[in-house]
N, C-alpha and C positions, 0 to 999 in steps of 0.2 A: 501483321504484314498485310502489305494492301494485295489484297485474291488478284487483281490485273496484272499483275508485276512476277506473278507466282508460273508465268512461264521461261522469264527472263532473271529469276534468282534460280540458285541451289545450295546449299548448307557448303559454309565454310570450314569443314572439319577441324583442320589446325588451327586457325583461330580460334574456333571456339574453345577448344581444347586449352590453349596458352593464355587467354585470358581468364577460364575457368581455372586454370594456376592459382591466380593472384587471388580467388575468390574461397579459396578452401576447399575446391573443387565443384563446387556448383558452379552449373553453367547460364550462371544471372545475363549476360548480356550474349548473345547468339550473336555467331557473322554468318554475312551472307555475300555471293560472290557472282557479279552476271556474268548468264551466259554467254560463251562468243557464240553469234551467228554466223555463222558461213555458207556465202551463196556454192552451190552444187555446182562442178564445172557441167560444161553441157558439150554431147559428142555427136555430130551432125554426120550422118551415112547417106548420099544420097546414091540413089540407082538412076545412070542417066543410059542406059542402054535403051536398044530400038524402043521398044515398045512401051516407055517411057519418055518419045519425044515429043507428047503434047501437053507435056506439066513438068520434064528438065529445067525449061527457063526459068518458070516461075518460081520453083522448089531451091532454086540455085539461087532466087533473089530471096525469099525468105532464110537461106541461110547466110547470106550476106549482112542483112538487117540482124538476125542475132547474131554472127561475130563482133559487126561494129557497135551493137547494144552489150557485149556479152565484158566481162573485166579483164581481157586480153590472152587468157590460157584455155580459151576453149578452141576445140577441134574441129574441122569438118574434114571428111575424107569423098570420096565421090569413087562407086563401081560399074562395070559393064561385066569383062570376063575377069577382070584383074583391080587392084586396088590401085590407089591414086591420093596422097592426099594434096589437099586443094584450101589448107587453111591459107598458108601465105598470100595464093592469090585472091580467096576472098574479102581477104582485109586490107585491100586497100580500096578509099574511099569513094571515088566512082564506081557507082551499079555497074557501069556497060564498059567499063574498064576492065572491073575485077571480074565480072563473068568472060569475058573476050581470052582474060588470061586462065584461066580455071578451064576453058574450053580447050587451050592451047596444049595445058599440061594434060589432058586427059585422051590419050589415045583411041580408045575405044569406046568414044563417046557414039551414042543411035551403034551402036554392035549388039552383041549376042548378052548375056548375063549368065552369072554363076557368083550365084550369091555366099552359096556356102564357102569356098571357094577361097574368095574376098573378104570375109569374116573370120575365117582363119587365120590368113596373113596380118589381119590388126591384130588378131589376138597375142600370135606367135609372137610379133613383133613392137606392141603395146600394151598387152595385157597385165604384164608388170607395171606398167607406170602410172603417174595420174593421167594421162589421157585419157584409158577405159576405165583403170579402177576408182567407184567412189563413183563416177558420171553418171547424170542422166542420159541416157544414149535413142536418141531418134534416129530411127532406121524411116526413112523415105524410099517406097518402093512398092510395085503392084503386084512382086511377089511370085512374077509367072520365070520361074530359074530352070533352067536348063540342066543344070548340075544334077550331082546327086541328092536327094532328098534328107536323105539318113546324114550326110555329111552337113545339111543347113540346121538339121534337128541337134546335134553332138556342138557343130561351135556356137546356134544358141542359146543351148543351155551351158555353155564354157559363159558365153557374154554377162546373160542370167547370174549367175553365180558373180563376176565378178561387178558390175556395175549397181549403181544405187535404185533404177530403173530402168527400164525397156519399153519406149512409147513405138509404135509402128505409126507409118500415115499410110495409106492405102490409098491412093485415089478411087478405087474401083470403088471402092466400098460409099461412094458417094452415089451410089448406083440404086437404086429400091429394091433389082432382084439381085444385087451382085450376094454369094455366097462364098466363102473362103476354100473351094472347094480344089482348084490349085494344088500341084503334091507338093511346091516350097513352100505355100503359105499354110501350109494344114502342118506341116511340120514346124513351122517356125512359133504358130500361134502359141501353144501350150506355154512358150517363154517368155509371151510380149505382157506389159504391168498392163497399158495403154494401148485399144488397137481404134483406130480410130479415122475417116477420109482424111484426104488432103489435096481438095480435087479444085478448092477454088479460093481466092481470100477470105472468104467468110469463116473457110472451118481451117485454114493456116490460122487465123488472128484467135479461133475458140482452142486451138490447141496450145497457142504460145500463154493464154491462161493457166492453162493443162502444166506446163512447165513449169510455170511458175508457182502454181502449188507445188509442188514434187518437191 
């Protein structure tokens, strides 16, 4: 068997078995059966509260570009104090359309945040399904949450558990002295796969790499 090929085969059990039948039980001719691949759905959180409104647009046009890149079941959701999702309106195909409408639907956009909060509510309410289970889950946010701490830490490590990965984008952390010293982000860190800026196109475009391995 060609070694290149040897991540895209695995042993065809019942074949071989059924054609080892006719053979007198020797298993002279082996099958073999490709892999399916299947791309990872991908779940976009982004935090568009105050202190978050000088990388909301941007964050919101990068996740516009992966939906309309993405095979049509991926999610994006958008928080402040409360959840929101915001997939319908980021997929439709004008940029300055579908953020206009995503702005629309989100009430407490530039407001307060409560992350934990807002991560619950998906949980409670999508945690079952494929939208979080099985996802690589991008959380976009700088992490400074008003809420309780202990309650960002508990849902996520619920998200942890159920998602396929947890990439953070931090803008701060595009900072040389920024530290995660924050009580939402010091709690949330211990759960995140990938914690990483996301403070300018250069390091959106190095983390959609990031995705793309996962």
């Amino acid at each position: 068997r060609d070694p290149r090929l040897a991540s895209w085969l695995s042993p065809d059990l019942r074949r071989t078995l059924r054609r080892a039948m006719r053979t007198g039980g020797e298993p002279i001719e082996r099958a073999w059966r490709r892999r399916r691949v299947q791309r990872r759905r991908l779940l976009l959180i982004l935090d568009v509260s105050g202190s978050m409104s000088t990388y909301s647009r941007a964050l919101a046009l990068f996740a516009h570009a992966s939906l309309r890149a993405g095979p049509g079941d991926w999610e994006a959701f958008a928080f402040g104090t409360r959840l929101t999702r915001m997939t319908r309106a980021l997929s439709v195909a004008d940029a300055d359309v579908a953020i206009s409408a995503a702005a629309a639907e989100v009430t407490d956009w530039d407001g307060g945040t409560r992350i934990g909060a807002s991560l619950k509510r998906l949980i409670d309410e999508h945690g079952r399904t494929r939208v979080v289970r099985g996802a690589t889950c991008v959380i976009l946010s700088d992490g400074l949450d008003v809420g309780d701490p202990e309650l960002l830490g508990e849902q996520m490590a619920r998200l942890s558990r159920l998602a396929h990965r947890v990439v953070w984008l931090n803008p701060l952390k595009g900072h040389d002295a920024y530290e995660p010293l924050a009580r939402g982000m010091a709690a949330a860190l211990p759960h995140v796969d990938v914690f990483r800026p996301g403070h300018n196109l250069q390091s959106l475009e190095d983390v959609a790499d990031v995705i793309a391995r996962l």
